[in-house]
C-alpha positions in Angstrom: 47.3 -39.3 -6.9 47.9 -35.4 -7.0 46.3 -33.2 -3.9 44.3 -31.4 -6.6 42.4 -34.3 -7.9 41.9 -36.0 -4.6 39.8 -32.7 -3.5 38.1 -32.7 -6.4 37.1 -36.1 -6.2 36.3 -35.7 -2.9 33.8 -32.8 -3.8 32.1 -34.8 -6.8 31.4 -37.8 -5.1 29.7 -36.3 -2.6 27.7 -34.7 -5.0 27.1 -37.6 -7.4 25.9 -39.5 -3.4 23.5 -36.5 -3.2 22.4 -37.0 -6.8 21.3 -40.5 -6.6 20.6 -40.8 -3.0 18.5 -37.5 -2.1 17.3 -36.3 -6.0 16.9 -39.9 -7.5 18.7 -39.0 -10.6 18.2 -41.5 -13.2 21.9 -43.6 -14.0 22.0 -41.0 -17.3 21.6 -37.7 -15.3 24.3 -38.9 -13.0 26.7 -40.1 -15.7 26.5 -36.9 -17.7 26.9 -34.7 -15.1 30.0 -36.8 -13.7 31.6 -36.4 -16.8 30.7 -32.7 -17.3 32.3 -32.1 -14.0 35.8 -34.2 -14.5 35.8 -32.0 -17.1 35.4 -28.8 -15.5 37.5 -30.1 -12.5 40.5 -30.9 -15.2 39.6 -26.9 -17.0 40.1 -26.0 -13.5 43.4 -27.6 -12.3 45.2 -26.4 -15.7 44.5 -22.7 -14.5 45.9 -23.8 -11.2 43.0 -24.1 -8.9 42.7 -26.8 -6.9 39.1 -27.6 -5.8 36.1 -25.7 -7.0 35.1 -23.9 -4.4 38.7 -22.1 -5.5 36.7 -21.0 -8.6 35.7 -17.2 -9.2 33.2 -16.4 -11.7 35.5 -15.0 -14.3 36.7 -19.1 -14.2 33.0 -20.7 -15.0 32.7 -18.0 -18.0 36.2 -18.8 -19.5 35.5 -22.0 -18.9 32.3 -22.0 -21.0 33.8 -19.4 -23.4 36.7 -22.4 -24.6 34.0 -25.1 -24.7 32.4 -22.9 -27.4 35.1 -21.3 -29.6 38.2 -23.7 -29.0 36.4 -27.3 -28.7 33.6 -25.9 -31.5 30.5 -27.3 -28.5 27.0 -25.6 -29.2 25.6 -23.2 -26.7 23.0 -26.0 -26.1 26.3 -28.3 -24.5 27.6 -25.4 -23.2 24.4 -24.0 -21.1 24.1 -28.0 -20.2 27.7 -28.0 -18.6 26.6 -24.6 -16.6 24.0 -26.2 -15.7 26.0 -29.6 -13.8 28.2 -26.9 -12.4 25.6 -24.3 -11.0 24.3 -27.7 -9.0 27.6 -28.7 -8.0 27.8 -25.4 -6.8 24.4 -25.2 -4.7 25.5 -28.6 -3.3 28.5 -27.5 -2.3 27.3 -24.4 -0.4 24.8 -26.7 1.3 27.5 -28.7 2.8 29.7 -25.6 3.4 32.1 -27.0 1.2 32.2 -23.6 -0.8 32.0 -19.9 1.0 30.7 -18.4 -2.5 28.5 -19.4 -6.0 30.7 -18.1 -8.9 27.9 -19.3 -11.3 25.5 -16.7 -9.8 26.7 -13.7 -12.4 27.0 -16.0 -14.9 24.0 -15.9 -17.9 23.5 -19.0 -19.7 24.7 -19.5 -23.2 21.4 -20.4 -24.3 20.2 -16.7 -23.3 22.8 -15.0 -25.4 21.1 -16.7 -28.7 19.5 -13.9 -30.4 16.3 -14.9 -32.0 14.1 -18.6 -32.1 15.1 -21.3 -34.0 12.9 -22.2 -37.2 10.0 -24.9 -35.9 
């Protein structure tokens, strides 16, 4: 197993731990944001970073930018994903795992929608 993804298991398990042990996430809220994050943490590696506290915020909103226009996700998925990470994030601050939050700049997807949708 590479370095990279032995850190970034490292950092998600503790995480997921904190999810289920100290917030009581249901099995659903933990298996959705596990999934989110592998994919983040695999975004991540392939622009050479390799744990997240390595991440800057220009990273989260490229990130985010390619869920939309190259893999065709809705904000809704995307603003989701920001979300798992902005948690991760806060967690991993907490623990002193991460010196910085690179999510803190970054506005949700769901903001940027211009008007309401029809009821």
């Amino acid at each position: 197993m590479s370095e990279q993804v032995v850190s970034y298991n490292a950092e998600m398990e503790g995480f997921i731990e904190y999810l289920v042990m100290e917030r009581s996430s249901s099995a659903n809220t933990v298996a959705a944001y596990k999934q989110d994050l592998v994919d983040y943490s695999r975004w991540l590696s392939s622009q050479g970073k390799s744990s997240f506290a390595q991440a800057e915020t220009e990273d989260v909103r490229e990130y985010l930018d390619q869920l939309q226009k190259v893999h065709k996700r809705t904000r809704a998925t995307a603003a989701r994903r920001l979300s798992a990470i902005r948690r991760l994030y806060r967690y991993l601050l907490r623990e002193g795992q991460a010196q910085r939050d690179p999510t803190v700049k970054v506005e949700s997807p769901r903001s940027s929608a211009v008007g309401h949708r029809p009821c």
